[in-house]
N, C-alpha and C positions, 0 to 999 in steps of 0.2 A: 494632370497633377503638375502644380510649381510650387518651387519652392523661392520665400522668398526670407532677407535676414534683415532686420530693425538694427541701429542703435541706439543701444543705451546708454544711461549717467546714471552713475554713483556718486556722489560727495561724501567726502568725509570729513566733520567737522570735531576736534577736540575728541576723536575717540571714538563718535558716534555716528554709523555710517546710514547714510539717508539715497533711496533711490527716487532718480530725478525722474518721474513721466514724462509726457507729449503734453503736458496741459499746461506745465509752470512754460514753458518754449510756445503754444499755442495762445495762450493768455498775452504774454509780452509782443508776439507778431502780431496780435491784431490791436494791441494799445499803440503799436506804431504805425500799422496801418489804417487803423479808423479812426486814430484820436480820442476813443472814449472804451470806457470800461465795458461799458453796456455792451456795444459794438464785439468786443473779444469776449465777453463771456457768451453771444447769442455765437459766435465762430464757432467757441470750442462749446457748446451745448450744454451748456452749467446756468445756473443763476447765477445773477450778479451777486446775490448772497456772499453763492457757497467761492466765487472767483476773487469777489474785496478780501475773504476769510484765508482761499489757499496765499495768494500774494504777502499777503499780509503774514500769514505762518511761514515763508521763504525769506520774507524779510530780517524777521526775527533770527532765524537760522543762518542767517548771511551776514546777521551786522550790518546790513546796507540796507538804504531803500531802493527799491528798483523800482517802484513808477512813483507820477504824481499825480496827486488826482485835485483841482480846481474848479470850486465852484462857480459851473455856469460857463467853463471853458475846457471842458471834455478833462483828459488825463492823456500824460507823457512818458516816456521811460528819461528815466534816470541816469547818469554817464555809467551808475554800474550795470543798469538793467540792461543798455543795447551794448555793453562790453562784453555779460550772459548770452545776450542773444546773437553779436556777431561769433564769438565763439562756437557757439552750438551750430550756426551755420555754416563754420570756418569748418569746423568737424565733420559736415557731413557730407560736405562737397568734398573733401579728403578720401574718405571711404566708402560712400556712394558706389563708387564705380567696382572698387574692390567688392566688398557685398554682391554685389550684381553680377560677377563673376564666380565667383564663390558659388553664388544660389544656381547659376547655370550648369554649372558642373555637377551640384550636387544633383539638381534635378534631372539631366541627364543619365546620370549615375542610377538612379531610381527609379525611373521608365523603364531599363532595362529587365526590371522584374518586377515592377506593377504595371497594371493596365493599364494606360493614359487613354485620351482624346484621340476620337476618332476622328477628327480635322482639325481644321484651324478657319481661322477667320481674323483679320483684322479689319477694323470702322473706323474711319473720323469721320468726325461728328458734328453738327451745330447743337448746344444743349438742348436735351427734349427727356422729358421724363420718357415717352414710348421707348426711345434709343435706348433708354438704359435696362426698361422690363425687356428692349429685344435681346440685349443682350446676357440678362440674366434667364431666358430663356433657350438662350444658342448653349449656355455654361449646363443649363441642366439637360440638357442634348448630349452631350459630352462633347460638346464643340470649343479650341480653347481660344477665348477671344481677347485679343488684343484690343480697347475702346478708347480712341482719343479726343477727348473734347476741344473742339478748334469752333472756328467760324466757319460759315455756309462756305464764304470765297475762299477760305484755305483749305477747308475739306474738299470741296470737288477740287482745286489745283492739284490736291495731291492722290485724289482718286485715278484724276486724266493721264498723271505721270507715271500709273501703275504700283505709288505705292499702299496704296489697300485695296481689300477685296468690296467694300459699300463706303457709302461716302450716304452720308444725314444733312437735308438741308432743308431751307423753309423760302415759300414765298408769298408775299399779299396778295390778298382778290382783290380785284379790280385794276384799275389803270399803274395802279404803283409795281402792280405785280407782272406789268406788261415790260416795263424799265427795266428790274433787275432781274426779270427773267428771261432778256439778252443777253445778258451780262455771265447767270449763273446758266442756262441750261445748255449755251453754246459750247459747253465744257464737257455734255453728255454727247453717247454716239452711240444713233438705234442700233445698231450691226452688233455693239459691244453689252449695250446696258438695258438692263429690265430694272423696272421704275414699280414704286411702291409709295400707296400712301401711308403713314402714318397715325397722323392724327391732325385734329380740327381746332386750333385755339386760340384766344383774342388778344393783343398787344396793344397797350394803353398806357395810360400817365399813374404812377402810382404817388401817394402822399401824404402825409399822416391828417389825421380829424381835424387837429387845430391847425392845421396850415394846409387846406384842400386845393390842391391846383386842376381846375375843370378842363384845360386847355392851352395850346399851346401859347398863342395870345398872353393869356393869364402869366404863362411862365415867365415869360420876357418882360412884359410890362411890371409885374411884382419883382424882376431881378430876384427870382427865388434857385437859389443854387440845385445842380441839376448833378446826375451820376451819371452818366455814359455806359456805354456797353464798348467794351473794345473796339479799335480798327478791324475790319474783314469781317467782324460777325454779321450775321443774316441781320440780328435787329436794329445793329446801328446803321446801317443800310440804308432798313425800313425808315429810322429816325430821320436820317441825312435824306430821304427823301421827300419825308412828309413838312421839314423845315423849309424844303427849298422850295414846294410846292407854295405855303405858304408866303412867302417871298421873307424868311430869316435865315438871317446868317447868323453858322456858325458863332463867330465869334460876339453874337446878341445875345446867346445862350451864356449865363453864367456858371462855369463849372461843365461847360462841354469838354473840358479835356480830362474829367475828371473819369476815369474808366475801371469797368468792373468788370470779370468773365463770363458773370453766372446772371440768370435774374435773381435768383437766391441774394447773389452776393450785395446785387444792388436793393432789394426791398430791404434787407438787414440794415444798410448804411443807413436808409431813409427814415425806416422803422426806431433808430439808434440816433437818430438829426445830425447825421453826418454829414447830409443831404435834406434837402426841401424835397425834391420830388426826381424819379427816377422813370425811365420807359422800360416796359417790359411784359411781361405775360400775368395773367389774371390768381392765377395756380400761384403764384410766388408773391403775390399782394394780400391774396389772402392767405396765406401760411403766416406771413407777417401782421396781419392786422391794421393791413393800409387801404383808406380809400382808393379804389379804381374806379378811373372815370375810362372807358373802352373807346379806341381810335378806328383800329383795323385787325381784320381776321385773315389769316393764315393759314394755310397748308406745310406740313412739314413732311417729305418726302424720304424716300430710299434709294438710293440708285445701288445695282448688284451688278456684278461682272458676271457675264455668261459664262465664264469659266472659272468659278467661286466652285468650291467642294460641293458635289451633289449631296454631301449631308446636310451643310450649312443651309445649301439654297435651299431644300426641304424643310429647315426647319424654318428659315426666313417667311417661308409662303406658307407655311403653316398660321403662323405668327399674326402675321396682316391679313388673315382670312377672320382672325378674330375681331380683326379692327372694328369698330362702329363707324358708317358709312352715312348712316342715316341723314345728316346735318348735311350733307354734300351733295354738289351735281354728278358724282360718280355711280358707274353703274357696278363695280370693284375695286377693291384697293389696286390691283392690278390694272398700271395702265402704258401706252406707248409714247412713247415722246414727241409725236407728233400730237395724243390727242393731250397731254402737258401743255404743249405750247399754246394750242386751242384752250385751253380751261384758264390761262393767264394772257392772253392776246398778244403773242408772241410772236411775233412775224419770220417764218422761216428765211 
């Protein structure tokens, strides 16, 4: 059991007292952050409909406009709309911490006489849909798990320093997967860690019908703007490696500094022409209805501390016993990290 506390807004205008949701605040951060309407309304999960319609009815209730929307050059906030929005973010960084407290104690408080979690577990993580069904399988375990989405390089950093119990990460077949898997696996240590596969998935160029980029080539030479995946993550990595393989730089790349967390977040940008074309996983091109043209495949792995809660680790190995293996040279998801480094040609 946790307990956790929200805030909320109320406005009151001339008498008539209006409650603010997460979506007039979720609409406005992604008009500032993708520059388009489309963009914030695919964020917060509405149609652009029903998101031009709420804006527009907050407008009216405010006397102000808060975005702009221009044809053929996305849409902006307003001096009143990011005065809204820095407020609301001035407010929560204020009481963030308080709530958080608040909810500890309470929860606390409430263990004492209801049943909690029979362990604990915390993960960082490279994104992976499997990571997150493990984790919603650890929760109905009654395992209580803490899951932070980071990159492949920050997750094991911070697995190696002891602060979590699994670290999620990914790496290419073949020769790319010989590179960073010097880089990433010299951070695992057999004596400490049992290694788990995942899952099996392809990482490619995504990009909408009327603007289809086949190829890295294509990318540079069309100068069609491009979406990144954060510093540290497993796929900008993968990306930074397959560029330099090619002989491009960085800075050939237009919009290489332009960076996303999620593949999500970048197929939306793309899907919404915030972007020409993005790298990322097949599963998030197609959620968005973006051509994918396929580069290189993947393994996304598990690493666990031998001294993780015998529940956890049970339910962990439960878990990946379900895995589909088929696609693979593995004879189990379970494997050692010497025969890891053998499966990506990793020179001990």
């Amino acid at each position: 059991m946790e307990v956790s506390f929200d805030l909320s807004w109320r406005i009151t205008i001339e008498g008539a007292d209006y409650p603010v949701g997460d979506l007039l605040f979720k609409l406005l951060d992604g008009v500032r952050n993708g520059g388009h309407l489309k963009y914030a309304a695919r964020e917060a999960s509405v149609s652009y409909r029903h998101a031009w319609g709420f804006i527009r009815t907050w407008e009216g209730r405010l006397g102000q406009r808060l975005v702009t929307l221009q044809r053929g050059r996305g849409a902006s906030l307003t001096r009143a709309g990011q005065t809204l929005l820095d407020a609301y973010e001035g407010a929560a960084e204020q009481t963030d911490r308080k709530l958080t407290d608040v909810a500890a104690w309470t929860t606390a408080r409430l263990a004492r006489s209801f049943a909690g979690p029979t362990a604990s577990c915390t993960i960082v993580s490279s994104h992976s849909e499997a990571v997150h069904h493990l984790r919603d399988a650890l929760v109905e375990g009654q395992v209580d798990v803490a899951l932070d989405i980071v990159g492949s390089e920050g997750a094991l950093r911070r697995y190696q320093r002891g602060d979590a119990d699994a670290a999620g990460f990914h790496l290419p077949l073949g020769a790319l997967g010989g590179v960073l898997g010097t880089l990433m696996l010299g951070m695992l240590d057999p004596a400490r860690d049992r290694i788990y596969f995942l899952e099996k998935r392809t990482l490619g160029l995504m990009s909408r019908s009327d603007k289809v980029c086949r190829d890295l080539g294509a990318l540079v030479k069309r100068r069609q703007i491009f979406v990144n995946r954060q510093s540290g993550s497993g796929t900008r990595l993968v990306f930074d490696g397959l560029i330099g393989v090619a002989g491009i730089a960085p800075g050939d790349v237009v919009g290489y500094g332009n960076e996303e967390h999620t593949h999500t977040a970048v197929a939306a940008l793309v899907a919404c022409a915030g972007a020409d074309a993005g790298f990322g996983t097949e599963a998030a091109a197609v959620s968005m209805h973006l051509h994918f043209e396929p580069v290189v495949e993947e393994h996304v792995y598990l690493a666990i501390r031998s001294d993780i809660s015998s529940a956890a680790a049970s339910l962990i190995d439960g878990f990946c016993k379900t895995v589909d293996i088929s696609t693979t040279a593995l004879d189990s998801p379970g494997l050692s990290l010497a025969a890891l480094r053998n499966l990506h040609g990793v020179a001990i």
